[in-house]
C-alpha positions as CSV (number, residue, x, y, z in Angstrom):
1,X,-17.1,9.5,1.9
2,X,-15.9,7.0,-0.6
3,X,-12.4,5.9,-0.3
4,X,-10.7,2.4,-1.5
5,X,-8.2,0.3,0.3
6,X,-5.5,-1.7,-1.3
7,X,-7.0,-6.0,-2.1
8,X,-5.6,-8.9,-0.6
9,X,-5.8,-12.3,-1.5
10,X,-5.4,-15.8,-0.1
11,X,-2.8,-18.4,-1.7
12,X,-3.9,-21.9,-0.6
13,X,-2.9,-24.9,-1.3
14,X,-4.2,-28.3,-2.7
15,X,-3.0,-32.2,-1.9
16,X,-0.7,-32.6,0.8
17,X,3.3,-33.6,-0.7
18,X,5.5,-34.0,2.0
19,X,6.0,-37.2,3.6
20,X,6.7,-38.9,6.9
21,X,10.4,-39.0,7.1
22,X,11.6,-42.0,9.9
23,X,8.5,-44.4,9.8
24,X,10.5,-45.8,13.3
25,X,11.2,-42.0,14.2
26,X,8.8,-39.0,15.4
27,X,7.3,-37.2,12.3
28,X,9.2,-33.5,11.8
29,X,5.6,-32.8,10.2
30,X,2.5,-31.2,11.7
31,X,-1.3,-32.0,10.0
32,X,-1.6,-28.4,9.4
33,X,-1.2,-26.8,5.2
34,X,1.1,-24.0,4.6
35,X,-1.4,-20.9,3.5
36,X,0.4,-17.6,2.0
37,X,-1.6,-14.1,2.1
38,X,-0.3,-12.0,-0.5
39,X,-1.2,-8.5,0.1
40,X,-0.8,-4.8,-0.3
41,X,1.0,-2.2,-0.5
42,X,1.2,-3.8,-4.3
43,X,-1.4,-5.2,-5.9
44,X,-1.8,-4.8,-9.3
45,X,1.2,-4.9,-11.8
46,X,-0.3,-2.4,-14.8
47,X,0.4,0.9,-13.9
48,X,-3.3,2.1,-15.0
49,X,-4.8,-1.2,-14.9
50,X,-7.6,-1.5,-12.7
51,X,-7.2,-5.6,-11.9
52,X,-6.1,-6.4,-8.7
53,X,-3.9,-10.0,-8.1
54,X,-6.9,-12.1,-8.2
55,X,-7.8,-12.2,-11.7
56,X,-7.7,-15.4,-13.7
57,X,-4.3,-15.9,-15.3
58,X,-2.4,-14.3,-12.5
59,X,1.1,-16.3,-11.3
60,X,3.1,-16.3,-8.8
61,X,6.8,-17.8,-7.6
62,X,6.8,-18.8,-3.7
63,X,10.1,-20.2,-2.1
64,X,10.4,-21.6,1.3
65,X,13.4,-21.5,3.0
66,X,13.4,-23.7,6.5
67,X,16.4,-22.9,9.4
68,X,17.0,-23.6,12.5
69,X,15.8,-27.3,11.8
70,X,17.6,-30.6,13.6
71,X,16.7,-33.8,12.3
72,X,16.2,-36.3,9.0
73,X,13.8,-34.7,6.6
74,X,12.8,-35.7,2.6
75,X,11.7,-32.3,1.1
76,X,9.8,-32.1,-2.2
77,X,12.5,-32.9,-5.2
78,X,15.6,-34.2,-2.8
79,X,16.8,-36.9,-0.9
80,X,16.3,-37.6,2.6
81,X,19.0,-35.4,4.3
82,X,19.5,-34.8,8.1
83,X,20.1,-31.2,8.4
84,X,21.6,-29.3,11.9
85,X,20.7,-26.5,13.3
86,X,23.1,-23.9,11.8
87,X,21.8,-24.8,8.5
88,X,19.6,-23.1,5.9
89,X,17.9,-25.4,3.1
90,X,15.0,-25.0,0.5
91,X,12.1,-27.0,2.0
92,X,10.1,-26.0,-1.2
93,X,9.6,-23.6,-4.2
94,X,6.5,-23.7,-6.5
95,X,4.1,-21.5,-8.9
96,X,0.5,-20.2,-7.5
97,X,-2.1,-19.2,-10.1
98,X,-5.6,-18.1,-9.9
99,X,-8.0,-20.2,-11.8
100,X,-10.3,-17.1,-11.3
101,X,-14.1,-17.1,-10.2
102,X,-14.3,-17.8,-6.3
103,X,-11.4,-20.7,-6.5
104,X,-8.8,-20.4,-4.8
105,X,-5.0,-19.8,-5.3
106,X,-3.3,-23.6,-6.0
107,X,0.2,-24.1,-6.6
108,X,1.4,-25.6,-10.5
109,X,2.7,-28.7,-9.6
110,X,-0.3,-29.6,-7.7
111,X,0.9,-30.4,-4.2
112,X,0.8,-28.5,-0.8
113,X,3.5,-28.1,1.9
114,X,2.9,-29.2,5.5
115,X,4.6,-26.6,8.8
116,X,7.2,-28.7,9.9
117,X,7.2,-29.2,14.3
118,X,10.5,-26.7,14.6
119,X,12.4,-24.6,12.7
120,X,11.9,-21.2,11.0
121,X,10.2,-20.8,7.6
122,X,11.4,-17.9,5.6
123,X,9.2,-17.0,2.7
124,X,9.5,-14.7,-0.1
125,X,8.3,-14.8,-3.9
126,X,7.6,-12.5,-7.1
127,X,4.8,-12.3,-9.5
128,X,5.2,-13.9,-12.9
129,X,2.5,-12.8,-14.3
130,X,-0.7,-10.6,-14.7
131,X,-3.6,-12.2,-15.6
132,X,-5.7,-9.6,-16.6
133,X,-3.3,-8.2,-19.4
134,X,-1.3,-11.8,-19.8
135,X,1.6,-9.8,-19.3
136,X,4.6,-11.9,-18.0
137,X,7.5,-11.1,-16.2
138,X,10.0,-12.4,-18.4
139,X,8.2,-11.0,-21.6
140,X,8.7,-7.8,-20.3
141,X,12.3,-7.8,-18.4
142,X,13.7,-10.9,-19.9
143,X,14.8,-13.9,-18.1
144,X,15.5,-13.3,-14.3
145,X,17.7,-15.0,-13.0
146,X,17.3,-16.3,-9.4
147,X,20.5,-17.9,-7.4
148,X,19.1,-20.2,-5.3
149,X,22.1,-20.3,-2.8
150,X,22.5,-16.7,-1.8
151,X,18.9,-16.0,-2.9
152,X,19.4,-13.2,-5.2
153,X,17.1,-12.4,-8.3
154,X,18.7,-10.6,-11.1
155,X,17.0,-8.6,-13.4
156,X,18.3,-7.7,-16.7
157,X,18.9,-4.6,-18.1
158,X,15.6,-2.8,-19.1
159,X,14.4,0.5,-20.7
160,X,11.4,2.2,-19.8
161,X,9.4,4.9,-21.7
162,X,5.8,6.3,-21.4
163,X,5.1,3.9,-25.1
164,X,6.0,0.8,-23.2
165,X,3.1,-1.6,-21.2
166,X,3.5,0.4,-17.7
167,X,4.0,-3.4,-16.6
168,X,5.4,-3.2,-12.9
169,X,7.7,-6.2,-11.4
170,X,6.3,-7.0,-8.0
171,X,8.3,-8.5,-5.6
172,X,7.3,-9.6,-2.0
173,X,8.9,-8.9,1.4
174,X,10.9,-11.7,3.5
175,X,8.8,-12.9,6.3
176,X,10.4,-15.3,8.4
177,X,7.5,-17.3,10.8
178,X,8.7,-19.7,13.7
179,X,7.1,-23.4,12.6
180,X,6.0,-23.8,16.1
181,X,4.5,-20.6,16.3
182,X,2.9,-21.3,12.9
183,X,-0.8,-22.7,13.8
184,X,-3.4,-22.4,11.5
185,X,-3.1,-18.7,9.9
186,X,-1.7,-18.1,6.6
187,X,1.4,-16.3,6.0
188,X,1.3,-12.7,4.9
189,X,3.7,-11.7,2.9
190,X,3.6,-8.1,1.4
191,X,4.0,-7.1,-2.3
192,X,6.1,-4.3,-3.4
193,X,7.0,-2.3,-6.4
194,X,10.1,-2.2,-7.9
195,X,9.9,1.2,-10.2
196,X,8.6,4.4,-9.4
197,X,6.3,6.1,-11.7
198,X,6.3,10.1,-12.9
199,X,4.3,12.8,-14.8
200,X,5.0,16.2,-16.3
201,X,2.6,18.9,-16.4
202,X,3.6,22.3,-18.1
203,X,1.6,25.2,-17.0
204,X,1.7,28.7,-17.6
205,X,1.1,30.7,-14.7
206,X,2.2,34.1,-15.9
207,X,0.7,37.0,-17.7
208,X,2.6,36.2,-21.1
209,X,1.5,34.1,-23.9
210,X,4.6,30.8,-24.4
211,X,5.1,28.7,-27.1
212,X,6.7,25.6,-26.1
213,X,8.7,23.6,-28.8
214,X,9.9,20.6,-26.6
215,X,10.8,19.4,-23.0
216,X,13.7,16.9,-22.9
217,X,15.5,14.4,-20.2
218,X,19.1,14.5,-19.5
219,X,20.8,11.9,-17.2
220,X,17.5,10.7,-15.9
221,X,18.5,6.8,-16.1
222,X,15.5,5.2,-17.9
223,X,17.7,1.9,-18.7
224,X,18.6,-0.3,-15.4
225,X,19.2,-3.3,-14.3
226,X,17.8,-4.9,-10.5
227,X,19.3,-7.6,-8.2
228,X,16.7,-8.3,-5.4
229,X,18.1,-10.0,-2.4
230,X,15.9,-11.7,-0.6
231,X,18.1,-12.6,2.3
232,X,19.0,-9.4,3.9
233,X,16.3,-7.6,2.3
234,X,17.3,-4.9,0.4
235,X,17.2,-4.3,-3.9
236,X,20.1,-2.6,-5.7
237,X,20.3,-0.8,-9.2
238,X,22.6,-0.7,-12.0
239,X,22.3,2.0,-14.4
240,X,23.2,0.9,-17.9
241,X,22.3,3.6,-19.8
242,X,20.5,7.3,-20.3
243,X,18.1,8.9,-23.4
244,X,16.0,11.5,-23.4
245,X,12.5,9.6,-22.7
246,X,10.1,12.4,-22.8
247,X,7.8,11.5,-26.2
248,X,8.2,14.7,-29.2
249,X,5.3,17.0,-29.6
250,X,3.6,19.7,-31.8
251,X,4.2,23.4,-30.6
252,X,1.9,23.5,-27.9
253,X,0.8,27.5,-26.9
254,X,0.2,28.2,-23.6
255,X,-1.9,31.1,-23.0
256,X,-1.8,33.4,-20.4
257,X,-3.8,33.3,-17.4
258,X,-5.9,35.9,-16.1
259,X,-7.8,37.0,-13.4
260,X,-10.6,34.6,-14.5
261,X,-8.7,31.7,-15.8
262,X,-5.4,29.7,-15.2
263,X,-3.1,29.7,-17.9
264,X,-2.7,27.0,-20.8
265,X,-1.5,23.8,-19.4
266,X,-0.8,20.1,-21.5
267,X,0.4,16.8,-20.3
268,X,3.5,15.5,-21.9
269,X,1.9,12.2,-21.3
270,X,-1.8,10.8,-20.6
271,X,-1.2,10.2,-17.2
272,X,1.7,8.1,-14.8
273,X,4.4,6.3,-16.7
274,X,6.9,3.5,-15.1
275,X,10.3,5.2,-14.3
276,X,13.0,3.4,-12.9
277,X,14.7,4.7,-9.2
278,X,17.1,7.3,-9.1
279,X,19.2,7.5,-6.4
280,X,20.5,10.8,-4.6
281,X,24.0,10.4,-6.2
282,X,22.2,9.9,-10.0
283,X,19.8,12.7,-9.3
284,X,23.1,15.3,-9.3
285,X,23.1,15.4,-12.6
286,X,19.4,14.7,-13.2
287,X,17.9,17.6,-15.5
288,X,14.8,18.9,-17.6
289,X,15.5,21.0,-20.8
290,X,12.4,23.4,-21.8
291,X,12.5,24.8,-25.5
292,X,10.6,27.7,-25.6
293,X,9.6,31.4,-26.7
294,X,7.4,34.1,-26.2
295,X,4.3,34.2,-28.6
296,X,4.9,38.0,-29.7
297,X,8.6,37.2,-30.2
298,X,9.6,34.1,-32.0
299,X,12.9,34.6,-32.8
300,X,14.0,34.2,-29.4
301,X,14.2,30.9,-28.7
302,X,15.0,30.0,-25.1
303,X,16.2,27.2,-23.6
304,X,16.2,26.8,-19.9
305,X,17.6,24.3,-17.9
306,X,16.6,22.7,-14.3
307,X,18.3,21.0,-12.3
308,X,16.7,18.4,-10.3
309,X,19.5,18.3,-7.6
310,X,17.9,21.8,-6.3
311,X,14.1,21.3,-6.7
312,X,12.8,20.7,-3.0
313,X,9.8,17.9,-2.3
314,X,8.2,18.6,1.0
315,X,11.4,19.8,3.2
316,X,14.1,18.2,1.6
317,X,16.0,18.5,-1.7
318,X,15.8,16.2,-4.3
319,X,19.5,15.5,-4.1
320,X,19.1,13.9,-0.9
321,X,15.8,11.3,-1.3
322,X,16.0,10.6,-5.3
323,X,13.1,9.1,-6.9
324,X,12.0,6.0,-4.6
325,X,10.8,2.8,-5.7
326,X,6.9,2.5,-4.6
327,X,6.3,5.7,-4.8
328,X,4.5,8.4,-7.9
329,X,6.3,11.4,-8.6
330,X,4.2,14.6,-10.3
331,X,6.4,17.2,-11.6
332,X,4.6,20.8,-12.6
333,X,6.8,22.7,-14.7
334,X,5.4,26.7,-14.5
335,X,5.8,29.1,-16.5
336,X,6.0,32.7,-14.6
337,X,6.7,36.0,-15.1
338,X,10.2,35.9,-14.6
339,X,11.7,32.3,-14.3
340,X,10.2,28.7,-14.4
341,X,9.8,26.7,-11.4
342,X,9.5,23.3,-11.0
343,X,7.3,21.7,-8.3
344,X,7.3,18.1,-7.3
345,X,4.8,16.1,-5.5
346,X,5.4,13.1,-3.9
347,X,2.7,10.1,-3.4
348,X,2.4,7.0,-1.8
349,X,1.8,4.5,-4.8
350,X,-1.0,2.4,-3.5
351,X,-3.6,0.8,-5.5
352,X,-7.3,0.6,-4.1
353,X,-9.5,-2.1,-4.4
354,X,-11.8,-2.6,-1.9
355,X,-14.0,0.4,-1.0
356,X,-14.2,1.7,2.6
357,X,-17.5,1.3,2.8
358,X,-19.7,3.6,5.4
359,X,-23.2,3.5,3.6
360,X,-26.6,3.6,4.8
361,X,-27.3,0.8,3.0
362,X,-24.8,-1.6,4.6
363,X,-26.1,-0.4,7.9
364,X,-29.8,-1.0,7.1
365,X,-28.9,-4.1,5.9
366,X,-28.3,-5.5,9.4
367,X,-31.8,-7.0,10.8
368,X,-30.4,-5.6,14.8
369,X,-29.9,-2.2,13.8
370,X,-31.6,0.4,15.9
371,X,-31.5,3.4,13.5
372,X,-29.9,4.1,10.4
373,X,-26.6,5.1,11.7
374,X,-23.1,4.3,12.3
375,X,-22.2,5.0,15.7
376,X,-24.4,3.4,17.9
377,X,-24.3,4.4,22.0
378,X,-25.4,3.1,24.9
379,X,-27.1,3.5,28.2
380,X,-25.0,1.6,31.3
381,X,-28.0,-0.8,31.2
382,X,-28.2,-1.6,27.9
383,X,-30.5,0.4,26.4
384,X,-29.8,2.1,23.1
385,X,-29.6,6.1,23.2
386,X,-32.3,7.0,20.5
387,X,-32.4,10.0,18.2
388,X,-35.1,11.6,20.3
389,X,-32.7,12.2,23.0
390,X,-29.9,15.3,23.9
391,X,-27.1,14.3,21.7
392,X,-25.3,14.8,24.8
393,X,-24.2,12.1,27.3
394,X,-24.0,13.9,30.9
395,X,-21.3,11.7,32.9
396,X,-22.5,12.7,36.4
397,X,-19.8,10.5,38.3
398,X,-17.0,8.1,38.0
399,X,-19.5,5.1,38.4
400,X,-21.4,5.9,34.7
401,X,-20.1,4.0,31.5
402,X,-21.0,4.5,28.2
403,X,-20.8,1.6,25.2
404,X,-20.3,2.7,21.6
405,X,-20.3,0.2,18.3
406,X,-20.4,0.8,15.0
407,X,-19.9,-1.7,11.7
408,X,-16.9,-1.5,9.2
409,X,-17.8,-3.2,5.7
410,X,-14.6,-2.7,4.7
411,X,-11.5,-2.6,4.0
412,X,-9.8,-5.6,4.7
413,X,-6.5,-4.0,5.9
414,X,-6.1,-0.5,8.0
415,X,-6.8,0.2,11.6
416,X,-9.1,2.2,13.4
417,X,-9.0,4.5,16.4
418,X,-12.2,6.6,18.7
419,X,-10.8,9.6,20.1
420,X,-12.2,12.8,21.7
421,X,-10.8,16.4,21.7
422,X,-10.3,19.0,22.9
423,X,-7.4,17.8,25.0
424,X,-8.5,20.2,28.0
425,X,-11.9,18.1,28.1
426,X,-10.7,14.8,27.0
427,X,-8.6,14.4,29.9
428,X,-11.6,13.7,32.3
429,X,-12.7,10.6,30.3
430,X,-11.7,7.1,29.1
431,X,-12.1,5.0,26.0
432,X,-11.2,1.5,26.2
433,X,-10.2,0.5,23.8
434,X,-9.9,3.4,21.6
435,X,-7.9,1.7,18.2
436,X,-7.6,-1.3,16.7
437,X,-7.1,-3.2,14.1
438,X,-8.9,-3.7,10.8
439,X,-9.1,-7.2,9.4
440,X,-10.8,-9.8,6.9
441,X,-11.8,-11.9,9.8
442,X,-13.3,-8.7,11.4
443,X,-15.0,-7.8,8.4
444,X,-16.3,-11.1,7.3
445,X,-17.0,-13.0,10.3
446,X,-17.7,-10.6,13.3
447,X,-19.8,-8.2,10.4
448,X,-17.2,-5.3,10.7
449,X,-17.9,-4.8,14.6
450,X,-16.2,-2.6,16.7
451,X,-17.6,-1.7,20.3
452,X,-15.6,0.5,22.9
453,X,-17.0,1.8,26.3
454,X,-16.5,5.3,28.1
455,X,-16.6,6.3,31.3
456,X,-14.9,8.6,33.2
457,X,-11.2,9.3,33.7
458,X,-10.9,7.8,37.6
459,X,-7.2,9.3,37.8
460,X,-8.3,12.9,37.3
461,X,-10.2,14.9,39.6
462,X,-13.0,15.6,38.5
463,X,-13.6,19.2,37.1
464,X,-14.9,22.5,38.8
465,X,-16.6,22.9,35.6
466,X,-18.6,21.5,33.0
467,X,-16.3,20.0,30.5
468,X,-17.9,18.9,26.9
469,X,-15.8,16.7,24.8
470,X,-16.4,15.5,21.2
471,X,-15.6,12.3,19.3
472,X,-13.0,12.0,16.6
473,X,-13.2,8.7,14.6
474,X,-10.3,7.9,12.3
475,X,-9.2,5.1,9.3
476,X,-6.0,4.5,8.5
477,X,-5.2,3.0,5.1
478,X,-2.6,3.9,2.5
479,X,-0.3,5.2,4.8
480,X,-2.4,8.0,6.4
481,X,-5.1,8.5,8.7
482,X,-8.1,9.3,7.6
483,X,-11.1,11.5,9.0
484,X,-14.2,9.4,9.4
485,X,-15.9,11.5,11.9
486,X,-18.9,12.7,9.7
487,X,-19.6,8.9,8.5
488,X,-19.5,7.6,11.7
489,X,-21.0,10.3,14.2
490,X,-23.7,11.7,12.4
491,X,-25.8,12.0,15.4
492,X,-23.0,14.5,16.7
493,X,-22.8,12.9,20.2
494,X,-20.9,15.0,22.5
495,X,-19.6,13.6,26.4
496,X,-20.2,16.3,29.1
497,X,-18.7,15.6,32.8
498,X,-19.9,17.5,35.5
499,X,-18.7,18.3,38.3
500,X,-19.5,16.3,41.3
């Protein structure tokens, strides 16, 4: 199973800046370098670009806001100031770029930022530009605007369409961290997306022949403006204006389909194109016109009109979600024999990177490995349970325990989780742990280990029966689990407690 998982990428910093404040006094500085971690959900700012954030070219803004601090302080570009508790000051705000190669992110005006010993440092920041294109922010949108006392970026007013560069504005969560909680490990600080992005298919699934002259938009907002505020949180929209946005095309005949064949289908569009958010108020008047006619009768032209407000996505009506930022919207208009439909799909809009990787090769790589497998079990003395052997484990008592490992290569952000079913047999046994977490330290510097033990369950009694169980491993990435079981357990071990 190949799958990808979303890149992330680590913002360090170069020379220290900040200076001792109060030679006399204590220093409101620790030794230890402010480090940001820029991650998924968003990584990538072309819609079908396949560059992730760490490409040569690609900048950043980071601000730093400190709270909570009591004291005398000199922050870069100000004065010496003694600040109190109750207030809120900018203890810093520069540009990251990536020089590319295997350097690492450093910020424009060459210094670094020191934790301070108290307070709490709230971070936020947006991406300037995309290196691999050389796309930049205010190229595309204009000049945002960011107000540095209420901490609010304004975008303004924009028009999308499928002909434009599909060039997405990222924006980053606010993550506030607690300086004396702050240690060593970088700040991570997610990336999202602030439009949404759709496609139209038009199928025919009837047993008629159509000839479809056009599909318009009509009070789908493709013109908005954005304010992002980065102190509560949230991102608000403007609409500024509405135009059909769906490109003209040739006649395009559908043919029927038949028992053999689907029907003609075309794209109005290659693929995905940037749309900005509609909300659930907007989406009331939201429609599709479809200019059509029958093949064996071209005088009657037809044009039909849907409504978004009463499509359904999943169980709800589109009149009550809208179209939501982050988030890749596929409408199918149909053609049937007595009405056309229109069916939306809804997808989490996450780009992938970093391949999760469950090869042989990766684990015949490692020089300890027993047999080319994934999950590895063993013996309560230690010894490895070979491929000769019953792929089942009989659990006599309470006093046996097995250990599992097995090696993930990747990806660098997700979670994993050992489970065994059915639930009527599960319940006389024990994993500890059974889930964790999936990280860049545990992937590079532990080589991707994960090891678990089972025994069995000491609160149940155990069965009158012979119970057998089997393993269920899971990877969660891009907001869903995902079955693993046939990379991981290809040995097909089973657990089977007997009674005593």
């Amino acid at each position: 199973m190949k799958r990808h998982l979303p890149y992330s990428l680590l913002l360090l910093t170069g020379l220290l800046s900040c200076e001792r404040n109060n030679p006399d006094g204590p220093d409101p500085f620790t030794q230890e370098r402010i480090q940001v971690l820029a991650e998924a959900p968003a990584s990538k700012a072309i819609l079908d670009g396949t560059a992730a954030m760490d490409h040569n070219g690609t900048r950043s803004t980071i601000y730093d806001y400190l709270s909570n601090f009591e004291g005398t302080i000199k922050v870069p570009g100000s004065e010496e100031h003694t600040y109190t508790a109750s207030e809120s000051f900018k203890y810093f705000s520069d540009e990251i770029s990536y020089p590319g190669g295997a350097g690492a992110w450093t910020y424009a005006s060459g210094n670094s930022y020191r934790w301070t010993r108290t307070g709490t440092h709230t971070f936020f920041g947006w991406m300037v530009q995309d290196g691999d294109s050389g796309l930049t922010t205010q190229g595309s949108f204009g000049t945002p605007s960011f107000d540095e006392s209420t901490r609010i970026l304004s975008l303004p007013a924009y028009t999308l369409s499928p002909s434009g560069s599909q060039y997405d504005f990222l924006y980053s969560e606010t993550r506030e961290v607690e300086a004396a909680e702050a240690g060593t490990s970088p700040v991570p600080l997610q990336y999202k997306h602030l439009f949404s992005a759709l496609k139209i298919e038009v199928q025919n699934a009837s047993d008629n022949v159509y000839v479809v002259q056009s599909v318009q938009s009509a009070f789908i907002y493709n013109t908005k403006s954005a304010s992002i505020d980065f102190a509560n949180g949230t991102v608000s929209y403007s609409n500024t204006g509405q135009a059909n946005f769906v490109p003209s095309f040739s006649e395009k005949t559908l043919a029927a389909k038949t028992d053999s064949a689907p029907g003609g289908s075309f794209s109005l569009w290659n693929d995905y194109t940037l749309m900005w958010p509609q909300t659930p108020s907007e989406i009331q008047s939201a429609k599709l016109l479809v200019t059509f006619y029958l093949q064996d009768d071209p005088d009657d032209v037809q044009t039909a009109v849907i409504e978004l407000k009463n499509v359904r996505v999943g169980g709800s009506y589109l009149r009550d979600t809208g179209l939501e930022a982050g988030k890749k919207y596929s409408f199918l208009l149909q053609f049937k024999n007595s009405a056309i439909d229109l069916d939306i799909r809804v997808n989490d809009w996450i780009y992938s990177e970093q391949k999760i990787d469950f090869s042989e090769t990766t684990i015949a790589a490692k020089s300890d490995a027993p047999y080319d497998g994934i999950l590895w079990l063993f013996h309560q003395d230690g010894t490895t349970i070979t491929k000769d052997e019953d792929r089942k484990i009989t659990m006599l008592n309470s006093q046996e325990t097995i250990k599992g490992r097995f090696y993930i290569a990747s990806p660098y952000i997700g979670r994993w989780q050992v489970s065994i079913f059915p639930m009527d047999a599960a319940q006389y046994f024990v994993i500890e742990p059974n889930s964790g977490d999936i990280t860049r330290d545990l992937v590079e510097n532990h080589d991707g280990l994960v090891e678990f033990s089972i025994r069995a369950n000491p609160s149940v009694a155990a069965p009158t029966s012979v119970q057998t169980a089997h393993f269920n491993v899971s990877i969660y990435f891009g907001n869903d689990w995902h079955d693993a079981i046939s990379e991981f357990n290809r040995k097909d071990f089973r657990l089977v407690r007997n009674p005593n």
